[in-house]
C-alpha positions as CSV (number, residue, x, y, z in Angstrom):
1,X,49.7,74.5,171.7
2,X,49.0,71.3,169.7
3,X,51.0,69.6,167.6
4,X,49.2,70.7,164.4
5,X,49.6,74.1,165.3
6,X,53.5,73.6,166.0
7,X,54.0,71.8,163.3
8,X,54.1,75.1,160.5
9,X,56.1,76.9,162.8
10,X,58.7,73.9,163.3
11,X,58.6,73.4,159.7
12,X,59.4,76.8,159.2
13,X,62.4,77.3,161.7
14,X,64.3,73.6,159.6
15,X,63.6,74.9,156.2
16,X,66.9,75.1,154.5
17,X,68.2,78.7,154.0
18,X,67.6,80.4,150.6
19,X,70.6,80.4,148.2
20,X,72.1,83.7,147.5
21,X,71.2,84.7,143.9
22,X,74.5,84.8,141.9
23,X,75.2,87.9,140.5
24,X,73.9,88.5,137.1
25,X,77.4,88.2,134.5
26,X,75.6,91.7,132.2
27,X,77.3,94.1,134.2
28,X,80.5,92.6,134.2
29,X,79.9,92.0,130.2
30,X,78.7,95.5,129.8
31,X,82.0,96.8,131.5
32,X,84.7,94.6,129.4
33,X,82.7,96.0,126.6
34,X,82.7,99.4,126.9
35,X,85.8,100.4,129.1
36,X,88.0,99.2,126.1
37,X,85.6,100.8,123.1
38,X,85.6,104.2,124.9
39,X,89.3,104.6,125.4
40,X,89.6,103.2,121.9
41,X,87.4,106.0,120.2
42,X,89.2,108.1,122.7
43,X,92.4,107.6,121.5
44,X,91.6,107.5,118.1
45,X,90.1,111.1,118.1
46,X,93.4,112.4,119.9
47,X,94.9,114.1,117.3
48,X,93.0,112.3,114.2
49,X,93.8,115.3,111.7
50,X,97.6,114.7,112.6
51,X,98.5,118.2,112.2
52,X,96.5,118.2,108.4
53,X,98.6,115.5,106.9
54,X,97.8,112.5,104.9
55,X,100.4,110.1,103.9
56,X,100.6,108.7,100.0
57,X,98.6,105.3,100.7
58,X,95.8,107.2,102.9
59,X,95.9,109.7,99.4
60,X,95.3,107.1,97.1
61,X,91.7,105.9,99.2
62,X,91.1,109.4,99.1
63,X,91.6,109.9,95.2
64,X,90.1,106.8,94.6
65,X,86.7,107.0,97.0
66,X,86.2,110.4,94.6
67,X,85.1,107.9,91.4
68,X,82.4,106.4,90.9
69,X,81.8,102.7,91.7
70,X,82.5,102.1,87.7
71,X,85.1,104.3,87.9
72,X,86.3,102.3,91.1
73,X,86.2,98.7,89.4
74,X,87.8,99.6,86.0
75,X,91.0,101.2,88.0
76,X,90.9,97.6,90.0
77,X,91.3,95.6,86.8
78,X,94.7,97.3,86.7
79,X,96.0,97.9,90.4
80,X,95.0,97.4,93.8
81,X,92.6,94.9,93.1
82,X,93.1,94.0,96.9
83,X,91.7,97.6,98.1
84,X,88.8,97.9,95.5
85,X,85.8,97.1,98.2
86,X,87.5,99.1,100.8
87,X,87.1,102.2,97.8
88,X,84.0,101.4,96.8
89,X,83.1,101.3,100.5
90,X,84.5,104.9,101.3
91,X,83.0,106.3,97.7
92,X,79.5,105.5,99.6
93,X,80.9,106.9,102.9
94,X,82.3,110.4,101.3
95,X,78.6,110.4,99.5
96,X,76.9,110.4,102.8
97,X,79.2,112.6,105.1
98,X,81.1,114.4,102.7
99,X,85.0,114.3,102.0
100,X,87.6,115.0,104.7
101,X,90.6,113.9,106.9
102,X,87.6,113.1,109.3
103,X,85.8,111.6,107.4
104,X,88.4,109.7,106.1
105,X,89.7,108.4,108.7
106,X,86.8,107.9,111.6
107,X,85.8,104.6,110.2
108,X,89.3,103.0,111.0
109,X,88.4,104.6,114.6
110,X,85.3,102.8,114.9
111,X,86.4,99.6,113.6
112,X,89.2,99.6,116.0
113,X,87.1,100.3,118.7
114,X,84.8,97.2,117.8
115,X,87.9,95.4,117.6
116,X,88.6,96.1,121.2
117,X,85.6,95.5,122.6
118,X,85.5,92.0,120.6
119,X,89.1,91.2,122.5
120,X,87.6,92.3,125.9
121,X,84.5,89.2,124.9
122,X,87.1,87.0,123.8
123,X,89.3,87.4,127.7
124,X,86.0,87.7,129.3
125,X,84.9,84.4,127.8
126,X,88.0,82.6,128.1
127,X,89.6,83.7,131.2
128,X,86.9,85.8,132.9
129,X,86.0,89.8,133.1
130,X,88.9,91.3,134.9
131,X,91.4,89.4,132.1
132,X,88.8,90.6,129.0
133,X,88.7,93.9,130.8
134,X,92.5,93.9,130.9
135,X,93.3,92.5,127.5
136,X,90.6,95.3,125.8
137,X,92.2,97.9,127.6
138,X,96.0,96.2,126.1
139,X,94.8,96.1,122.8
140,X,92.7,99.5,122.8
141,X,96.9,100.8,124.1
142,X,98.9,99.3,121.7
143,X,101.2,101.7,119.7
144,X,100.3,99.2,116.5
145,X,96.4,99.6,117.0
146,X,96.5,103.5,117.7
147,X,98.5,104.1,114.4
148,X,96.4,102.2,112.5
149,X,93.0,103.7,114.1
150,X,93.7,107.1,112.7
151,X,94.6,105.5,108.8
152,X,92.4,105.6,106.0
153,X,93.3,102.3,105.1
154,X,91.2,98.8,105.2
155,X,93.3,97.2,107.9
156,X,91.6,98.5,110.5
157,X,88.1,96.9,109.7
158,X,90.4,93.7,109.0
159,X,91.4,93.5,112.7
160,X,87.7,94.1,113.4
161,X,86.1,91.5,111.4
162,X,88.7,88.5,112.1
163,X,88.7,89.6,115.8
164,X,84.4,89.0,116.0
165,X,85.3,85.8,113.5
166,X,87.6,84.4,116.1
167,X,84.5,85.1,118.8
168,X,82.3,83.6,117.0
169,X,84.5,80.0,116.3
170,X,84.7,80.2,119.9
171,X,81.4,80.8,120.4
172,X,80.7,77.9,117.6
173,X,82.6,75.1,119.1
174,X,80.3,74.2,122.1
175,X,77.0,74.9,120.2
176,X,77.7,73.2,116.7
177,X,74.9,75.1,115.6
178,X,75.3,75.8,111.7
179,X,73.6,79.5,111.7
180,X,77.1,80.4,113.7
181,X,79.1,78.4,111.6
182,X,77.5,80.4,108.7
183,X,78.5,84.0,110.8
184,X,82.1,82.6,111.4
185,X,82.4,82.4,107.9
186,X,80.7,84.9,106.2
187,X,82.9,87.2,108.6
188,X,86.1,85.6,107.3
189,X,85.2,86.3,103.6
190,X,84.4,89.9,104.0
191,X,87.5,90.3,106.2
192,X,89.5,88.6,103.4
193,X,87.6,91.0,100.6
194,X,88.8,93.5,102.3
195,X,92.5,92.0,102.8
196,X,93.8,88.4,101.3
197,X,96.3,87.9,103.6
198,X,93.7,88.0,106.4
199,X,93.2,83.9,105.6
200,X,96.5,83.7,107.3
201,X,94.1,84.1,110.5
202,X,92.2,81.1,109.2
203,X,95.5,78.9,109.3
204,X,95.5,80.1,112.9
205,X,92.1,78.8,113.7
206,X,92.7,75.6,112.2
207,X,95.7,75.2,114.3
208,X,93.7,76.0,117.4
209,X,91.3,74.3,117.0
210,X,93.8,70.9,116.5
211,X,95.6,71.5,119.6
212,X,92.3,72.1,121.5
213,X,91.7,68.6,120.5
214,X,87.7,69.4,119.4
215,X,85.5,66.4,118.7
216,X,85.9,65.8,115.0
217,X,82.7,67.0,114.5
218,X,83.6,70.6,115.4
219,X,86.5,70.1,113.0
220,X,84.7,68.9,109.9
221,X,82.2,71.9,110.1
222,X,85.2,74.2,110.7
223,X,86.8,72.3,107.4
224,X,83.7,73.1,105.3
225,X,83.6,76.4,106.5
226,X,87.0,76.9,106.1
227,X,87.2,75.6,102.2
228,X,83.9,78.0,101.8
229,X,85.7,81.1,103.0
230,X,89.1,79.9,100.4
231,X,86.5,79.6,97.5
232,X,85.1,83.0,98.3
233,X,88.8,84.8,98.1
234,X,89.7,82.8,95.0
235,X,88.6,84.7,92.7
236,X,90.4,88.1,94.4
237,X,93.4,85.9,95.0
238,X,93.8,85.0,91.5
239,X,92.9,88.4,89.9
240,X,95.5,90.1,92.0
241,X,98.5,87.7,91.2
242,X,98.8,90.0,88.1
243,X,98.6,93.0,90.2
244,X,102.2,91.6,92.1
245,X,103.8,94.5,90.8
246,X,101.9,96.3,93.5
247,X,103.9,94.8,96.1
248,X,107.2,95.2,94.4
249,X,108.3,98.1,96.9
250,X,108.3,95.6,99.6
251,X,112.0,94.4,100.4
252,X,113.3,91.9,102.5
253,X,112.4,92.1,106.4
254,X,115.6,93.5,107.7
255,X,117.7,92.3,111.5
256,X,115.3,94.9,113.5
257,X,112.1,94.4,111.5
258,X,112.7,90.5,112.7
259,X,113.9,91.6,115.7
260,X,110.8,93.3,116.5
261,X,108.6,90.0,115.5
262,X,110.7,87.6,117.3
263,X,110.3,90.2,120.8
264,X,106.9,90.2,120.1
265,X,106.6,86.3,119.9
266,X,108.7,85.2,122.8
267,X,106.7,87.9,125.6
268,X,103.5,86.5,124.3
269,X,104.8,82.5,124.5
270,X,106.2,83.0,127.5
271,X,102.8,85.1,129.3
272,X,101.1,81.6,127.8
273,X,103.6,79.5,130.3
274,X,101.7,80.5,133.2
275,X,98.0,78.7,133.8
276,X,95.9,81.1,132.3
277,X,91.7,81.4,131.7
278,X,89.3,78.9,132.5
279,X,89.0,74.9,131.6
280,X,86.9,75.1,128.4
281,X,87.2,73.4,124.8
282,X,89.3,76.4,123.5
283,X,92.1,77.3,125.9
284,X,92.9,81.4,125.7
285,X,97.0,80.3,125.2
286,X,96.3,78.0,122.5
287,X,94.3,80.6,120.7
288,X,96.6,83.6,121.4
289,X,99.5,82.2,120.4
290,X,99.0,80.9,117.0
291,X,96.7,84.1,116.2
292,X,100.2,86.3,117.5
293,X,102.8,83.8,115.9
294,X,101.7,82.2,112.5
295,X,100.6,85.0,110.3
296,X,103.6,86.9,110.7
297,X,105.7,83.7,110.5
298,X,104.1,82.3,107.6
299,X,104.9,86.0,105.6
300,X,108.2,85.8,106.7
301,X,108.9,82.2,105.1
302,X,107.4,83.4,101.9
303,X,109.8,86.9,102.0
304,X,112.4,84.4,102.1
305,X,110.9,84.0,98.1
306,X,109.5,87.0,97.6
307,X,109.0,89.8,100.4
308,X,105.3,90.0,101.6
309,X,106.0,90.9,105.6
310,X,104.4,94.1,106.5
311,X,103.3,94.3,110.1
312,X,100.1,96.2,109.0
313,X,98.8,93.2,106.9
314,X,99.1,90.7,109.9
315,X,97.4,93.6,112.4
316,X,95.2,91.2,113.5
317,X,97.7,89.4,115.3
318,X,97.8,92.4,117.8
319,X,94.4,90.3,119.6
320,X,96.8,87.5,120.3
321,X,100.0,89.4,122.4
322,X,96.8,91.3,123.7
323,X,94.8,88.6,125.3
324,X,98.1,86.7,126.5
325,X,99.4,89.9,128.4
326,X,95.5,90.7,129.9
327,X,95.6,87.2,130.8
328,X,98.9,87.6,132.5
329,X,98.3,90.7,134.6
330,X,95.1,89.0,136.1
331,X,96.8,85.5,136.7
332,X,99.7,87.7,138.6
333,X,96.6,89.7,140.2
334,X,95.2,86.5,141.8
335,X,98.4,85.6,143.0
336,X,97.9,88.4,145.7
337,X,101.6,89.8,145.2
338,X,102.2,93.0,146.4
339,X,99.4,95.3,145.1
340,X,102.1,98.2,145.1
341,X,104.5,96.3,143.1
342,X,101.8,95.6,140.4
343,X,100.7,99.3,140.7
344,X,104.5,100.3,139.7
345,X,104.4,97.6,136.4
346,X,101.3,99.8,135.6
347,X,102.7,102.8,135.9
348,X,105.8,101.6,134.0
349,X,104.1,100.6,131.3
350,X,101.8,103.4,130.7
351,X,104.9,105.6,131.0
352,X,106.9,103.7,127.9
353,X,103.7,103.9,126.2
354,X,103.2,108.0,126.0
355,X,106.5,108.5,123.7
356,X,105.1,106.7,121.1
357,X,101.2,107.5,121.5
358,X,102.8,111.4,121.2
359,X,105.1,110.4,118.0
360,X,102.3,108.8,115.7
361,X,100.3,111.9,116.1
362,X,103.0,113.8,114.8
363,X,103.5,114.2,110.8
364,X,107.0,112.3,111.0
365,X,105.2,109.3,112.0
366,X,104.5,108.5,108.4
367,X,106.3,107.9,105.7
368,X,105.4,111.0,103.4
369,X,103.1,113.9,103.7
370,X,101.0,114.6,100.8
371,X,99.4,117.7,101.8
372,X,103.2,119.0,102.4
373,X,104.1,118.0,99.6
374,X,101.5,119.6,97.1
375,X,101.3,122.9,99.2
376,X,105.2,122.9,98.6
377,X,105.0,122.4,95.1
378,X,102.2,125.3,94.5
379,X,104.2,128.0,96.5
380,X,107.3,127.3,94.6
381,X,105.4,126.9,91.3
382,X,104.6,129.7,89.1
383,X,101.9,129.8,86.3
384,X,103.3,128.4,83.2
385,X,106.4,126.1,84.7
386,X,106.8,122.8,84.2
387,X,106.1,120.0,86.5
388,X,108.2,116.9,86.5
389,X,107.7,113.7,88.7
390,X,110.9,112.1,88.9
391,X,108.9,108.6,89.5
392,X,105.6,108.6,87.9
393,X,103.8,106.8,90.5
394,X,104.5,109.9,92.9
395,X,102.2,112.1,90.7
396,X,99.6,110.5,93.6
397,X,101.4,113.0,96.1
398,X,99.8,115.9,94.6
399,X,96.9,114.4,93.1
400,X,94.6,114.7,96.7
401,X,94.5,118.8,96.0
402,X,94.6,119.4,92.3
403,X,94.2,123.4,92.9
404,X,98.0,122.7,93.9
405,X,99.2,121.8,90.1
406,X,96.7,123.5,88.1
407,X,98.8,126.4,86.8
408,X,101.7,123.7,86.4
409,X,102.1,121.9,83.2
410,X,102.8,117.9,83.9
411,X,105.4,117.6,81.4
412,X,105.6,113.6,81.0
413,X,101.6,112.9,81.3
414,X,99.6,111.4,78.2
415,X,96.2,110.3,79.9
416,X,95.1,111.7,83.3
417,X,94.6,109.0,86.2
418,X,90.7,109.1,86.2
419,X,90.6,109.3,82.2
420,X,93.3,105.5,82.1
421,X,91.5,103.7,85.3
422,X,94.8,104.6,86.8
423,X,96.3,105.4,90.5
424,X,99.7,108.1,88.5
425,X,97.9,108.3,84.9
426,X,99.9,107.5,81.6
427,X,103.4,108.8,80.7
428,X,104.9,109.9,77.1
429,X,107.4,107.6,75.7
430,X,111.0,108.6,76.8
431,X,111.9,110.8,73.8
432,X,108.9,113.2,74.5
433,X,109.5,113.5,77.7
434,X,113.0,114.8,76.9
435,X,111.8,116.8,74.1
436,X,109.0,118.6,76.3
437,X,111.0,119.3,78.8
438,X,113.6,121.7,76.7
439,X,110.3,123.6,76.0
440,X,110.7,125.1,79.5
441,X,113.1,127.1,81.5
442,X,111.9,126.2,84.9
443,X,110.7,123.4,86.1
444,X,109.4,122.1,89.6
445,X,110.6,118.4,90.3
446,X,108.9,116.7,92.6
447,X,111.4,113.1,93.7
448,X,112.4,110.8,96.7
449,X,114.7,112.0,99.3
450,X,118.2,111.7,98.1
451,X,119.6,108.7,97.5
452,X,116.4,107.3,98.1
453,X,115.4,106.1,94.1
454,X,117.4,105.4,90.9
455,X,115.8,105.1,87.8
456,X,114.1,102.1,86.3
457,X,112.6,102.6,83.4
458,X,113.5,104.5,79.8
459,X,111.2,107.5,81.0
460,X,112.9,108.3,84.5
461,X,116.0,108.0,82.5
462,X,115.1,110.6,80.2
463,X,114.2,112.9,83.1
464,X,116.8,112.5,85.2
465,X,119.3,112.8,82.3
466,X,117.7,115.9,80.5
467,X,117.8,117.1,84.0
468,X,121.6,116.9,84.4
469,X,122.7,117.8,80.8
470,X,120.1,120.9,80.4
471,X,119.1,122.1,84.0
472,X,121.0,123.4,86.9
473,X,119.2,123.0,90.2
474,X,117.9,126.5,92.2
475,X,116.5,125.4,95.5
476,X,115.1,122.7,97.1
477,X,112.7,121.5,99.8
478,X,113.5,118.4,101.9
479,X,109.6,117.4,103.2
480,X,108.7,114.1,105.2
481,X,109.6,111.3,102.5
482,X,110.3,113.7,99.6
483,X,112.2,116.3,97.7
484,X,110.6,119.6,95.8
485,X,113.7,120.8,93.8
486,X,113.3,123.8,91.1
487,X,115.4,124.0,88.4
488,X,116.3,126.1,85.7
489,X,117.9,125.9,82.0
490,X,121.9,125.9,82.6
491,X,121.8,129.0,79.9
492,X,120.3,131.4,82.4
493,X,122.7,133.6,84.6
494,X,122.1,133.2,88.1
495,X,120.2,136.9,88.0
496,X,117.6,135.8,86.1
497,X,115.4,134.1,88.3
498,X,115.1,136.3,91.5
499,X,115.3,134.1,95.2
500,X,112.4,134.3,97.1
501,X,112.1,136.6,100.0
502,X,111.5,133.9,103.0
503,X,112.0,130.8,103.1
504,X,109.3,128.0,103.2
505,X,107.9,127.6,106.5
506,X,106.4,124.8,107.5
507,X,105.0,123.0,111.2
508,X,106.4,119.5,109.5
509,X,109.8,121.0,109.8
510,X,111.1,121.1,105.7
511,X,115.1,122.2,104.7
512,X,115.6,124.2,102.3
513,X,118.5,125.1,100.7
514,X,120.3,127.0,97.5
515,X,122.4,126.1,94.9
């Protein structure tokens, strides 16, 4: 053989071996997304209907998405300014698919669902797939996110939107490139439409984004960006500091409402201890923890003025403990401790978890029941009695059904809710409140629990006194967050109004009793 024909085959026995291919990242990406979307919808179709109940907030989106858009805009003008695209929003929805607890509700499902498969991008992008796979699956199980999937409420699609807004500043900060700027902040103003205090998550960027140390380029775009999204809520900001009655329910956060916070902050700062994610210009710790911490913490300084902190408004904080404890588990994965050990966390913590999951699907879960409430109040009704709301922002209770007062006279309304561009309609002035209610011998009351409200303006006053002087009370009905009482003229002998023959019944679990 010559050396021309050895040389091909020599040539071909020194060539360096081929590389392996690495495996493409899109299945990995298509697992982190979908793994924590599907047990999100999942979970928020367990038990959507919540045995038929709606609570008083989820009643007012449903009175409210049943006027027109004009309808919709002139009732903002006077309250809930705040809500008024989340309205007009389900107006279109209820167009489309009709009206319904379902229907109601499934949007909050699917927003929190998008919201957990953002989270899963975020881990995956940050710290690699098993932590975003991890940190989905954590957010999707939170007892915070499953409550607020099955609410027909706006802070849901808040969660979603500033969770994809933090993905894409993340995403922003390598590439510069101003189209994503634009998406970061174009998803920050709708997510602040929908919610003010979602700017808190703003703050939270900007602090990330400091401690990351970003060239100052990255920061001056964020800055514009930033001051474009503040000009965008102005004008809602502004129009809805008249509204602040709105938020005058709202009282000082109490030992175990900080309690709770505080718990929350210190697991999540001390998961961020450990070395978690990947080297990158955005560490995952230093954009969990301000995301988890400074939201909540800025409400609570300003409750210390005038009490803003509600967990629900600061939801979006839920990404931050979410990504620090997926984080975690995978850092204390690759640490190869005993697999059975970590097996037994798992199981511990999926077994605290199932109380609660079971508890919000309950009725008791919320605060009221509506639906309870009105069917309450049109069993114990007859045609012709009066109908009293001792507060007259709880005519909303019944408002959801009106078959349920319609042979009831409401003996302290002027102008109906839709006719004023109001959520509980216009009351008479004290003195013909008073003076209507003598006009009747039986009236059905509908109030708080007891002890739960005192009056506070002329016209409760005039209730709960014409009440007390004129009435005796017959029977009541203790219900989830309220109080059906009838009552009769003090005149009438006990004979004259005959009992009923059962008492109510009801799977919420209602008291009655007889006086």
């Amino acid at each position: 053989m010559s050396v021309d024909e050895r040389g091909p085959a020599v040539a071909r026995t020194v060539s360096p071996p081929v590389r392996a291919r690495r495996p493409s990242p899109g299945p990995a990406r298509a697992v982190v997304v979908m793994a924590p979307l599907l047990l999100t919808v999942a979970l928020g179709l367990w038990g959507i209907r919540r045995q038929n109940t709606m609570w008083g907030d989820e009643s007012v989106t449903y009175q409210l998405a049943h006027r027109d858009l004009s309808q919709i805009w002139l009732t903002a003008q006077h309250v809930d300014l705040v809500h008024a695209l989340h309205y007009a929003m389900m107006h279109e929805i209820f167009g489309l698919f009709g009206a319904g607890l379902l229907t109601l509700r499934l949007p909050s499902v699917l927003a929190m669902a998008v919201a957990a498969s953002g989270v899963g991008l975020l881990g995956l992008r940050l710290a690699g797939p098993r932590a975003g796979l991890l940190a989905g699956l954590v957010f999707a199980l939170l007892p915070q996110v499953q409550k607020y999937a099955q609410e027909g409420r706006s802070y849901a699609l808040v969660c979603a939107l500033v969770t994809w807004a933090t993905y894409a500043l993340v995403v922003s900060v390598p590439h510069r490139a101003r189209w994503r700027w634009a998406v970061y902040g174009s998803t920050m103003v709708l997510a602040c439409l929908l919610h003010e205090f979602a700017v808190l998550a703003l703050v939270a960027h900007g602090v990330t984004l400091v401690a990351s140390r970003v060239p100052r380029p990255v920061l001056r775009a964020w800055s514009v960006t930033a001051a474009c999204v503040v000009a965008g809520l102005l004008p809602l900001a502004i129009g809805s500091a008249g509204q602040s009655g709105q938020v005058s329910w709202i009282d000082r956060p109490g030992p175990m409402r900080l309690l709770g916070f505080l718990a929350v902050a210190v697991v999540g700062v001390a998961c961020a201890r450990a070395p978690l994610g990947v080297r990158g210009p955005v560490r995952l710790s230093l954009l969990a923890v301000p995301i988890l911490v400074l939201p909540g913490l800025l409400l609570l300084i300003v409750s210390l003025v005038e009490p803003l902190f509600v967990d629900r408004y600061v939801l979006y904080s839920s990404i931050g403990i979410a990504l620090l404890l997926g984080a975690w588990m995978d850092y204390f994965h690759r640490l190869r401790r005993s697999s059975r050990n970590a097996w037994i966390a798992a199981v511990a913590v999926l077994a605290a978890l199932v109380p609660p999951s079971l508890s919000l699907r309950t009725p008791q879960s919320r605060s009221t029941d509506v639906i309870a409430i009105g069917a309450t109040v049109r069993k114990e009704g007859r045609p012709g009695d009066g109908l009293l709301y001792l507060s007259g922002r709880h005519r909303v209770w019944t408002a959801a059904n009106p078959e349920d007062t319609r042979f009831l006279t409401d003996l302290a309304l002027a102008q109906d809710p839709v006719a004023s561009n109001t959520l509980a309609g216009i009351e008479l002035p004290a003195q013909d409140i008073a003076a209507h209610m003598l006009e009747f011998d039986r009236i059905v009351a509908v109030r708080d629990p007891a002890g739960a409200h005192s009056p506070t303006n002329s016209q409760e006053e005039a209730k709960t006194s014409t009440l007390r002087r004129y009435f005796r009370e017959y029977g009541t009905t203790h219900l989830t967050g309220a109080r059906v009482t009838v009552y009769v003229r003090g005149h009438d002998p006990w004979w004259s109004v005959p009992p009923r023959t059962s008492p109510l019944v009801r799977p919420a679990g209602p008291v009655r009793t007889r006086k």
